[in-house]
C-alpha positions in Angstrom: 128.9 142.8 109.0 127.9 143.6 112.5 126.2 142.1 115.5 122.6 143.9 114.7 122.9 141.9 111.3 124.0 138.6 113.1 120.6 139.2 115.3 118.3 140.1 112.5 119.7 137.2 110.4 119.1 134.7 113.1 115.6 135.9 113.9 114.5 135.3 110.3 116.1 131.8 111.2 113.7 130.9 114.1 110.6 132.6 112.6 111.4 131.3 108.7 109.7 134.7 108.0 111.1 138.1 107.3 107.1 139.3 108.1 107.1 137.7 111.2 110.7 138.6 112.0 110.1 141.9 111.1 107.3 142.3 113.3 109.0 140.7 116.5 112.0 142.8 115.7 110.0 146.3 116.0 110.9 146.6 111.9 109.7 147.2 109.0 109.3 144.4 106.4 111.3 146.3 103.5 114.3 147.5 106.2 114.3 143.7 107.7 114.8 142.8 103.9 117.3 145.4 103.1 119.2 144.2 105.6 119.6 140.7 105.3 120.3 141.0 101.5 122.8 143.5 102.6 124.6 141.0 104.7 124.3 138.7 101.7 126.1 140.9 99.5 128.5 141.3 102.2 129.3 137.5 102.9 129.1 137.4 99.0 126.5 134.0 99.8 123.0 133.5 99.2 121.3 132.7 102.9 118.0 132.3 102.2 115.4 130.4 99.6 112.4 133.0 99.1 109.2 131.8 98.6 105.3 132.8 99.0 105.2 130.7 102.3 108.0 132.0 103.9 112.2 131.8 104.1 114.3 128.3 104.3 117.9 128.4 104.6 120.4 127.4 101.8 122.9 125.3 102.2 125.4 128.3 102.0 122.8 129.4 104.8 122.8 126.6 107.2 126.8 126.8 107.2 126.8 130.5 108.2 124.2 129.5 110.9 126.6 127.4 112.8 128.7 130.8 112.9 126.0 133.3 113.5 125.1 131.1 116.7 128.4 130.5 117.9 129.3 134.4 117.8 126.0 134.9 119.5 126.7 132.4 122.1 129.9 133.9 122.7 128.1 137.6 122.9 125.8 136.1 125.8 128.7 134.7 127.6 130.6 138.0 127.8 127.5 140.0 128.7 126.4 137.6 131.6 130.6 137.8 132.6 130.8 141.5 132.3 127.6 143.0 132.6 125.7 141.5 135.2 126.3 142.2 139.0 125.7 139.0 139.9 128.5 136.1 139.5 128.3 134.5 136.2 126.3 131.7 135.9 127.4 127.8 134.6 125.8 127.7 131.3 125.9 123.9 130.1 123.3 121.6 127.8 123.8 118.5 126.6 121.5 116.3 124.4 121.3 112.4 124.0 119.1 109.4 123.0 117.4 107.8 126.1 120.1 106.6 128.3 119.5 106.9 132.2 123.5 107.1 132.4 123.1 110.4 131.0 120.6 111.7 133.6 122.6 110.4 136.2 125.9 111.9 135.4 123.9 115.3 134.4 122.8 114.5 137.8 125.9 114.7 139.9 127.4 117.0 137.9 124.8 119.7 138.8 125.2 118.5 142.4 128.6 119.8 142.5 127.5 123.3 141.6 124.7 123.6 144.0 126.6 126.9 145.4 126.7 128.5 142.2 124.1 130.0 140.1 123.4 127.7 136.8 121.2 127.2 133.5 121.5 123.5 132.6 119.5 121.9 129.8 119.2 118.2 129.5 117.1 116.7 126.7 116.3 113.3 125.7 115.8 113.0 122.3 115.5 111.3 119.2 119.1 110.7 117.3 118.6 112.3 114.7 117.0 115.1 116.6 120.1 115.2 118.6 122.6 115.5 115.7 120.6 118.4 115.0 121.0 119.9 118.1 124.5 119.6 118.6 124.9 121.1 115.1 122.9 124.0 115.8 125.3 124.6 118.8 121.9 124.2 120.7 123.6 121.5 122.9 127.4 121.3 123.2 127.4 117.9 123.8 125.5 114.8 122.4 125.4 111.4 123.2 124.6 108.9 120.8 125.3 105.2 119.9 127.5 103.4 116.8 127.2 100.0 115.5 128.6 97.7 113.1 124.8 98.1 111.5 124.7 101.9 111.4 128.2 103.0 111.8 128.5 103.8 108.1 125.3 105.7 107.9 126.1 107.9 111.3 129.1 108.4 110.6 128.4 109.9 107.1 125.7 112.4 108.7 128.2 113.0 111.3 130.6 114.5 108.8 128.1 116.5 106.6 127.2 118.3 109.4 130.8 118.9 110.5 130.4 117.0 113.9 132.6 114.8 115.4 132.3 111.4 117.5 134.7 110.5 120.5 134.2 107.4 121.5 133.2 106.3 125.3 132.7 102.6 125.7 132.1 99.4 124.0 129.4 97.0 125.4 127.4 94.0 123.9 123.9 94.4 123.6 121.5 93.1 126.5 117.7 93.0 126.6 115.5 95.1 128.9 113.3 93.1 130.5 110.9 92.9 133.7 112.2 91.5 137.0 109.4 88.7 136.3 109.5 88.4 132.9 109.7 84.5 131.6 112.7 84.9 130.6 113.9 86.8 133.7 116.0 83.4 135.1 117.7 82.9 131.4 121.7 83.4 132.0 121.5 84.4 127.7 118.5 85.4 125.7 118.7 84.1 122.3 116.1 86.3 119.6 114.6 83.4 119.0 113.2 83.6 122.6 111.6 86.8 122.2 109.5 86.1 119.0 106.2 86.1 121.0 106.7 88.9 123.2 106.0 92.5 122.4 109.2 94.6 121.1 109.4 98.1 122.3 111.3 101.0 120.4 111.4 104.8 120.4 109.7 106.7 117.8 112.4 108.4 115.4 109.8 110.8 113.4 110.1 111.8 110.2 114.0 109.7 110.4 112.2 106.4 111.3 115.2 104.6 109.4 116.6 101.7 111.3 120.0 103.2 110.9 118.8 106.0 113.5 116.9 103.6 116.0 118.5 104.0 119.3 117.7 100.2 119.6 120.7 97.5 118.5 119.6 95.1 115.9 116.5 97.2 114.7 115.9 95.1 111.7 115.3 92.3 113.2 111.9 91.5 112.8 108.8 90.7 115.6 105.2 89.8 115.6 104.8 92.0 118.1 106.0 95.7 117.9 105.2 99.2 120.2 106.9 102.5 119.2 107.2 105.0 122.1 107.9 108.3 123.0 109.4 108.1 126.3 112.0 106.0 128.5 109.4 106.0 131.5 106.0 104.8 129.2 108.5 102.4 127.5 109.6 100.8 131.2 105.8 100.7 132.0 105.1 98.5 129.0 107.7 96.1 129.7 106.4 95.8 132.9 102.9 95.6 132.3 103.2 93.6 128.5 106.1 91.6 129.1 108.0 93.9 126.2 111.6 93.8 126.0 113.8 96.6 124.3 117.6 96.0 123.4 120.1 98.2 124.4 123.6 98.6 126.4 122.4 96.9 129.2 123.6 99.9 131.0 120.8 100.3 134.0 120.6 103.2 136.9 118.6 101.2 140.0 118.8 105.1 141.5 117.1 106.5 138.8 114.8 103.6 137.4 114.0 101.3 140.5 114.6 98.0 140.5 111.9 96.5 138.4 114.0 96.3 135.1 116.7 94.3 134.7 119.2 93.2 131.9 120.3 89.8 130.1 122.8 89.7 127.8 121.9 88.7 124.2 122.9 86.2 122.3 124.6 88.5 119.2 127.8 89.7 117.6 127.0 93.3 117.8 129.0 95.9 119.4 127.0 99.4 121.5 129.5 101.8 120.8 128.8 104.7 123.2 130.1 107.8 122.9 129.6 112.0 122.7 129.2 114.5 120.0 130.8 117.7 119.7 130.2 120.6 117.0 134.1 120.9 115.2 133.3 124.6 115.6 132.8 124.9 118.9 135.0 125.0 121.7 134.1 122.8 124.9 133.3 125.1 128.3 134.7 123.7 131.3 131.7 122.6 132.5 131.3 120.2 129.6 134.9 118.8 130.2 133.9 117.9 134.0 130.4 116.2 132.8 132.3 113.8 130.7 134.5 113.0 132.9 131.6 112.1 135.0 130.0 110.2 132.3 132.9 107.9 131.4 133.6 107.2 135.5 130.1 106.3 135.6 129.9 104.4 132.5 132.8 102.1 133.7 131.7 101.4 137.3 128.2 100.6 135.6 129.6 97.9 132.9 132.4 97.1 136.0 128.9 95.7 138.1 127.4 94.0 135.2 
């Protein structure tokens, strides 16, 4: 096996076409081909499920992925350290479920590194969208949340996919709510107080389960529902609807303004919040100093609630 194969076999990966990949590769269909089934006889594995619409990885395939992209990482590293005349840039992404803790630490992390050079990814994204990405070795880190409700479930996709959860901080659930909202001057909201107003969630795609709802007590049931894309349209609805969403309670002023606010809820639910990381991968250092971030600003934000 070489590094040409590694390339060739991951370009067939992100086109899920050996025409296509062929074609972006400068090659010809039959070498492309050649090629890939040489590697399979190689590995001694089957990568790839041929059909008349294209190429889809088997599971043999999706294992050897998490290698072929870690080696290429690695490959890009070395070439950036050695190669270029520049000094090497702070490669770092990280991938979570919409949590304005996350931007904020992403935040001050990239502040100390306005001297150097950098490429920094930060996505928000759905959770099962960002188990995916940490498994791809797209993002080194994700951050995610467990409950007594989903635990089980999470925890068993956690494992297929060869990830692993470290666990930040425990909090009880709180509701989002508008400065102005009714319910704004209750000390506790009970769900029986929110039965007429509008409950506001993040759409989870094709994995719309409960278990992977970045909301806490997703099954319970409303009159009143909204699904949404975004943190900022999902702030704007509470505002403007009188919607609620439940979640850590965890709330960045900086970031968000002033017009949400948080009440605890009446439950015996646990937000377990925590980060992912890809067994086969090792952690950069860069990903070691944004955690360390994240918990010190996780813990002064639960300290001031």
């Amino acid at each position: 096996m070489n590094l040409k194969q590694i390339d060739y076999f991951l370009k067939v990966v992100e086109t899920a076409s050996i025409t296509k990949a062929a074609d972006e590769l400068y090659l010809s269909q039959p070498s492309l081909s050649h090629a890939i089934k040489e590697l399979e006889k190689e590995m001694n594995i089957t990568l790839f499920h041929r059909s008349s619409k294209g190429v889809t990885l088997t599971s043999e395939g999706e294992e050897f992925l998490l290698y072929a992209r870690q080696i290429s990482e690695q490959i890009n590293l070395m070439n950036r350290r050695y190669k270029d005349d520049e000094a090497p840039q702070q490669i770092f992404s990280v991938a979570g479920q919409h949590f304005a803790f996350v931007v904020d630490a992403f935040v001050r992390l990239l502040k100390q590194y306005e001297d150097h050079d950098y490429q920094a990814t930060l996505k928000e994204l759905r959770t099962y969208e960002v188990i995916e990405d940490v498994a791809n070795l797209k993002s080194e880190i994700g951050i995610i949340y467990r409950s007594h409700y989903n635990r089980q479930v999470i925890n068993a996709e956690l494992e297929k996919k060869h990830i692993h959860f470290t666990p930040l901080i425990s909090v009880k659930p709180h509701v989002f709510i508008y400065k102005d909202h009714p319910l704004a001057d209750y000390e506790k909201i009970a769900l029986s107080d929110l039965d007429t107003y509008p409950k506001l969630s993040y759409d989870q795609g094709h994995h719309n389960s409960f278990y992977f709802w970045e909301e806490v007590l997703a099954d319970f049931a409303s009159r009143k529902t909204i699904t949404v894309s975004d943190r900022a349209t999902l702030f704007n609805l509470a505002i403007g609807l009188n919607g609620y969403t439940i979640s850590s309670g965890i709330i960045n002023a900086d970031l968000n303004g002033s017009d949400i606010i948080a009440r605890p809820l009446v439950s015996s639910e646990t937000i377990e919040i925590g980060y992912i990381t890809n067994n086969m991968h090792t952690l950069k250092p860069i990903a070691h100093i944004f955690l360390e971030i994240l918990t010190e600003r996780l813990e002064v934000s639960v300290g001031s609630n």
